[in-house]
C-alpha positions as CSV (number, residue, x, y, z in Angstrom):
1,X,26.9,72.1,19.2
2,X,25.3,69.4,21.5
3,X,24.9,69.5,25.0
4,X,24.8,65.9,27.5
5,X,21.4,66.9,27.7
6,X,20.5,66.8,23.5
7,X,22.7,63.8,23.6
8,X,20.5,61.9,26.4
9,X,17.4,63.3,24.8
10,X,18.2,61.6,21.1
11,X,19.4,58.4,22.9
12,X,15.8,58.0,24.9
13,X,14.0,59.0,21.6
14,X,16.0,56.7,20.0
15,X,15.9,54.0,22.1
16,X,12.1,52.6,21.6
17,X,13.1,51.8,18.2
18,X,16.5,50.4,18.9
19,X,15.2,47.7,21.9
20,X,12.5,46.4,19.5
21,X,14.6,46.2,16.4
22,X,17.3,44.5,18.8
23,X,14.2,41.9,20.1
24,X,13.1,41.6,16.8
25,X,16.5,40.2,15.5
26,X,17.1,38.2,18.9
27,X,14.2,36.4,19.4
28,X,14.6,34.1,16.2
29,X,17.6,33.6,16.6
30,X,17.9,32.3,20.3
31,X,15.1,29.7,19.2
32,X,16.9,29.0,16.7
33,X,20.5,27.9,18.4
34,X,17.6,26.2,21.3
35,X,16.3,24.3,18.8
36,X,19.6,23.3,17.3
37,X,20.9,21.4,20.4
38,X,17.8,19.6,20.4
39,X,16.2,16.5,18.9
40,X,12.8,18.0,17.4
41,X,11.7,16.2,14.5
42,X,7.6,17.3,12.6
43,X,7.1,13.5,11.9
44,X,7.7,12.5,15.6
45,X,6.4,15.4,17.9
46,X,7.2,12.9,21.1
47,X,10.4,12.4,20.4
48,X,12.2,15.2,22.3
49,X,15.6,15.9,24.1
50,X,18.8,17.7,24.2
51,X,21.4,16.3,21.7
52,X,24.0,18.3,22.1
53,X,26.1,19.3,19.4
54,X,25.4,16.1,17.3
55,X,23.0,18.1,14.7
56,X,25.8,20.3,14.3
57,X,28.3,16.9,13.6
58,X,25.6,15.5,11.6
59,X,25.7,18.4,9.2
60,X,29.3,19.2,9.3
61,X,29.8,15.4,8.7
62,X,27.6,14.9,5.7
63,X,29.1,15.2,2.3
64,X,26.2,16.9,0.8
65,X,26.8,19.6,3.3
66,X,30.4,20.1,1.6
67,X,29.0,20.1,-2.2
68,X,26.6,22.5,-1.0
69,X,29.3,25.0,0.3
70,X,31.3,24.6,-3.1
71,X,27.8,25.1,-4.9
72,X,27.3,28.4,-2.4
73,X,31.1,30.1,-3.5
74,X,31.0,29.8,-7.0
75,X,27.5,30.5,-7.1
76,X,28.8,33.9,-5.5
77,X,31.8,34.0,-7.0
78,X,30.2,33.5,-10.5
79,X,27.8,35.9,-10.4
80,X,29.8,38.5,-9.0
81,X,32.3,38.6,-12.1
82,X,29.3,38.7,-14.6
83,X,27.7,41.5,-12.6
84,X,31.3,43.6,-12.1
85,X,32.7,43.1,-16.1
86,X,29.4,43.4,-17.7
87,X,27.9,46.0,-15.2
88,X,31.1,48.5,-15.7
89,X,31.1,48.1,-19.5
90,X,27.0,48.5,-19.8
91,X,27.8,51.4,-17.1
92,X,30.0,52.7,-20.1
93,X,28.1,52.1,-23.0
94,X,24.6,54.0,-21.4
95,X,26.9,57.3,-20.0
96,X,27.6,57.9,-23.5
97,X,25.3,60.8,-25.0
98,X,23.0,58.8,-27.7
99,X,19.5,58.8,-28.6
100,X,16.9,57.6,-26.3
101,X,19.4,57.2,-23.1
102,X,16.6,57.7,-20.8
103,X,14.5,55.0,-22.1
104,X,17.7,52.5,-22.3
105,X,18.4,53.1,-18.2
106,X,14.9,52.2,-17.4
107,X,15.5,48.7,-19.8
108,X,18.5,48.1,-18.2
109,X,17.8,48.9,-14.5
110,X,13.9,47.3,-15.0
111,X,15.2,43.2,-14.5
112,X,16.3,44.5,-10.6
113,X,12.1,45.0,-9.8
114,X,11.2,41.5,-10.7
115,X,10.8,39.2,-8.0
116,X,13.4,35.9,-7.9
117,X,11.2,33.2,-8.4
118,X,9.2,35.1,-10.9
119,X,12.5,35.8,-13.1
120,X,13.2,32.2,-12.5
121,X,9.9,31.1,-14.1
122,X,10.9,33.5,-17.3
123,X,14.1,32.4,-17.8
124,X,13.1,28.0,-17.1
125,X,10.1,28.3,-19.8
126,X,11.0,31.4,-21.9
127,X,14.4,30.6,-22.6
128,X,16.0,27.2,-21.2
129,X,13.2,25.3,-22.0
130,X,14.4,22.6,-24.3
131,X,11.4,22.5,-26.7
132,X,9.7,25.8,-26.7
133,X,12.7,27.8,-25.1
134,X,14.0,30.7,-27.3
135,X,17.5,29.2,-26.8
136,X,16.4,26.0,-28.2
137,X,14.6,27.3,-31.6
138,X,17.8,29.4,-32.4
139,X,19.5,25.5,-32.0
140,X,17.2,24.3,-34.5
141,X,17.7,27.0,-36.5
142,X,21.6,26.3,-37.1
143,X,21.4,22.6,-37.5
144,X,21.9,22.1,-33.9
145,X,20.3,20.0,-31.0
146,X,18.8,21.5,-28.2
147,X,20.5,22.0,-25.2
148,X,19.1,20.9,-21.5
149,X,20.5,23.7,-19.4
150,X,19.0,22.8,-16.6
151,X,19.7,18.8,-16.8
152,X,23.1,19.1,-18.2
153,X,24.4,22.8,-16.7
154,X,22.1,23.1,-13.5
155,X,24.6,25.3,-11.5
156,X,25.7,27.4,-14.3
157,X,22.1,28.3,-15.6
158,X,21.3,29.4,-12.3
159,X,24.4,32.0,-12.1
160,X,23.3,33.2,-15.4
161,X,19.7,33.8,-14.1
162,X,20.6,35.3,-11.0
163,X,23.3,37.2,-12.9
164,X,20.6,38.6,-14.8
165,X,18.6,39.9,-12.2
166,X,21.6,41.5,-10.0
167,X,23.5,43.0,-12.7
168,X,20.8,46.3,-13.3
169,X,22.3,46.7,-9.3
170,X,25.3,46.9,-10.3
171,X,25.3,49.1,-13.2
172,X,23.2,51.3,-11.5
173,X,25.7,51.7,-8.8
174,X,29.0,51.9,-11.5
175,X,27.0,54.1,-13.8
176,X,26.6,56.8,-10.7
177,X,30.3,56.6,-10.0
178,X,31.1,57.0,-13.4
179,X,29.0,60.3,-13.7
180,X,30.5,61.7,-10.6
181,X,33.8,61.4,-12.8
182,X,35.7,64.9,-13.9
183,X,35.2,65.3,-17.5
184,X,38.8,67.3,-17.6
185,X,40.6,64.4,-16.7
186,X,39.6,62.5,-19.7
187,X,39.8,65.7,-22.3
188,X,43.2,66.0,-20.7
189,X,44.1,62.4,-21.3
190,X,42.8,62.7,-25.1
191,X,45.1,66.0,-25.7
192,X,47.8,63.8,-24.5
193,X,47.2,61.2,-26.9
194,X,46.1,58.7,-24.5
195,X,44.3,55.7,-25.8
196,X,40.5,54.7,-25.0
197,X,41.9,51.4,-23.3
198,X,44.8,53.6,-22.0
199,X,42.0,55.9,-20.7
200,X,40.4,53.1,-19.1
201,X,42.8,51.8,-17.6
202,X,44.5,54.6,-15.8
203,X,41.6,56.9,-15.3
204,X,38.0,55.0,-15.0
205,X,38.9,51.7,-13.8
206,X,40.7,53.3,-10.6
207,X,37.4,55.5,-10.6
208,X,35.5,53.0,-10.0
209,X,37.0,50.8,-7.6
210,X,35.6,52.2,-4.9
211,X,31.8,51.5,-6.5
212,X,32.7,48.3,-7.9
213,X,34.0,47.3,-4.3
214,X,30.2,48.6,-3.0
215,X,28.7,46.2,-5.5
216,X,30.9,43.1,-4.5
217,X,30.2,43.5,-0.6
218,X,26.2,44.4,-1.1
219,X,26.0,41.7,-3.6
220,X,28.1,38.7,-1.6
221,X,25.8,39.6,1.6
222,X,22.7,39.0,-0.5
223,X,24.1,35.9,-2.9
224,X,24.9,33.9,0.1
225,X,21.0,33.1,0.6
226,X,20.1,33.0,-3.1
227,X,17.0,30.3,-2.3
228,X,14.1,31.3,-4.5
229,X,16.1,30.8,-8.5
230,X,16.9,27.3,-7.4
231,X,13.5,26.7,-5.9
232,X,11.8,27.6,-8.9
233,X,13.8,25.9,-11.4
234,X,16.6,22.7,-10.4
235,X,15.1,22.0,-6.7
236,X,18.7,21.3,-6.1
237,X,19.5,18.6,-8.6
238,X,19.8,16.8,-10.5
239,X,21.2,14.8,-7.3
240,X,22.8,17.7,-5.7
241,X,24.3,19.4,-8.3
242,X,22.7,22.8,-7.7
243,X,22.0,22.5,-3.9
244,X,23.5,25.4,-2.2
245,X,23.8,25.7,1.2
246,X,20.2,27.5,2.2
247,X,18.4,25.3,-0.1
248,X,20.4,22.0,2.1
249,X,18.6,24.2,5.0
250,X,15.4,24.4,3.2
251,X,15.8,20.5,2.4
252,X,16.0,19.6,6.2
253,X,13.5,21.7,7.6
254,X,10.3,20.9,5.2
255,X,11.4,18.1,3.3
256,X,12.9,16.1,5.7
257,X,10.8,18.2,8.8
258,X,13.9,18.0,10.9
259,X,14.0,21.2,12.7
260,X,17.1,20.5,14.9
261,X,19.3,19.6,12.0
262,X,18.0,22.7,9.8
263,X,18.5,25.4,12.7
264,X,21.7,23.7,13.4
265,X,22.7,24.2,9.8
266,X,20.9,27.8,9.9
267,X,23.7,28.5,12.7
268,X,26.7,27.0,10.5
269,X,25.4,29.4,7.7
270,X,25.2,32.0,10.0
271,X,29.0,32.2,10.9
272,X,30.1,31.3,7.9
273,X,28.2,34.5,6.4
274,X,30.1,36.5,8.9
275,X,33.3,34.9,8.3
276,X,32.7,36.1,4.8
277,X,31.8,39.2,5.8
278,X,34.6,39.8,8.3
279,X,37.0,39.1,5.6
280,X,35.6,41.0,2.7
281,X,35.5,44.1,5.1
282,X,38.8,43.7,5.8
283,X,40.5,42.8,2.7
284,X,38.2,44.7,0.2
285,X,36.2,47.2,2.3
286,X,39.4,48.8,3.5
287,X,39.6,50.2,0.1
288,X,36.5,52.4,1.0
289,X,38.6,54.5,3.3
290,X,41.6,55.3,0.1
């Protein structure tokens, strides 16, 4: 049982850590709301000044801003439906008992360890490329022509690579859920006559909602910066195509070396992260506490 004394004891051990992790988080981001009422500009040191709110207006009123939002959701929303429906029936496949399961897991969960613009990298000249690409030599080989992925399909080839390298993440998390489920139910179920899909259904789908809901908020938090696939491989285009919302950032700040605008925009991404977040906590989280 603790006393007022252990309890003010753990707060000032605690606290150290707390006021530097709190300045540490705090710091950045008061410069960055300073510098995004002001006029600061890399190519034009001398030209300084409070502007207001117009670096906020510029961005909200520039239509590249609103292709890049568009880009940012169904970048999310895209991945998140490869990584759920292929992560829960992967999740499936590697639970059942078959030779060499161990070494399988390690394949499946290894993609996760590589680093974003190194997968990038793999998947632009490995696969997509349009002469030497894997993809491309199995065109040839059935008659057909090569396809530009990342010319003609820029958005979509980027969901597939960043699809690739979240989905071990999710599986990993499904496939622990799954294990924690009672074998009884489903011998039960069987002796009834049930189905596999009926099994499925009624039994590990409901299972794992709870994971899969883990996966979806983990997973929207962390898509809603994806920076270094599109970096490595479209750059945005062609045109804007691909641009996403922290690449628009990216764009502003060292392309364009207009600080105000990019921290003004680095707000805007800000609350709408947390808007997200706020929602998805309160429309999906809630299912945590079922």
């Amino acid at each position: 049982m603790s006393t007022t004394s252990t309890r003010a004891a753990a707060r000032l051990m605690v606290a150290p850590s707390v006021i530097l992790l709190f300045i540490w988080m705090i710091v950045p981001l008061a410069m960055t709301i300073y510098f995004s009422f002001r006029l600061y500009r890399l190519l034009s040191p001398d030209r300084t000044g409070w502007v207001g709110f117009n670096n906020y207006m510029w961005f909200l009123n520039s239509p590249d801003f609103w292709v890049a939002i568009v880009n940012t959701l169904l970048l999310v929303g895209g991945v998140l439906i490869i990584t759920v429906v292929l992560g829960v029936l992967i999740a499936i496949l590697i639970d059942q008992p078959i030779w060499g399961q161990g070494p399988l897991r390690i394949l499946v969960i290894s993609p996760f360890f590589v680093m974003p613009p190194v997968a990038a990298s793999i998947w632009e000249n490995l696969f997509m490329h349009p002469q030497n690409g894997l993809f491309a030599a199995a065109s040839l080989g059935l008659g057909l022509k090569p396809i530009l992925f990342l010319e003609s399909y820029p958005l979509t080839s980027v969901i597939l690579i960043t699809a690739w390298e979240w989905l071990p993440f999710a599986t990993l998390i499904l496939l622990t859920a799954l294990q924690s489920m009672s074998s009884e139910q489903i011998e039960a179920a069987e002796m009834d006559g049930a189905s596999a899909l009926s099994r499925f259904r009624y039994l590990v789908l409901p299972h794992l909602s709870r994971a899969i809901t883990v996966v979806i908020l983990i997973q929207t938090i962390f898509l809603l910066g994806i920076f270094g696939e599109i970096f490595t491989t479209t750059q945005g285009g062609p045109g804007n195509a691909s641009t996403t919302l922290p690449y628009m950032i990216y764009k502003q700040a060292l392309i364009a070396k207009d600080i105000g605008r990019a921290a003004a925009g680095g707000i805007i991404a800000v609350i709408l992260a947390n808007i997200v977040a706020i929602f998805m906590m309160r429309g999906i989280g809630k299912h945590l506490d079922a």
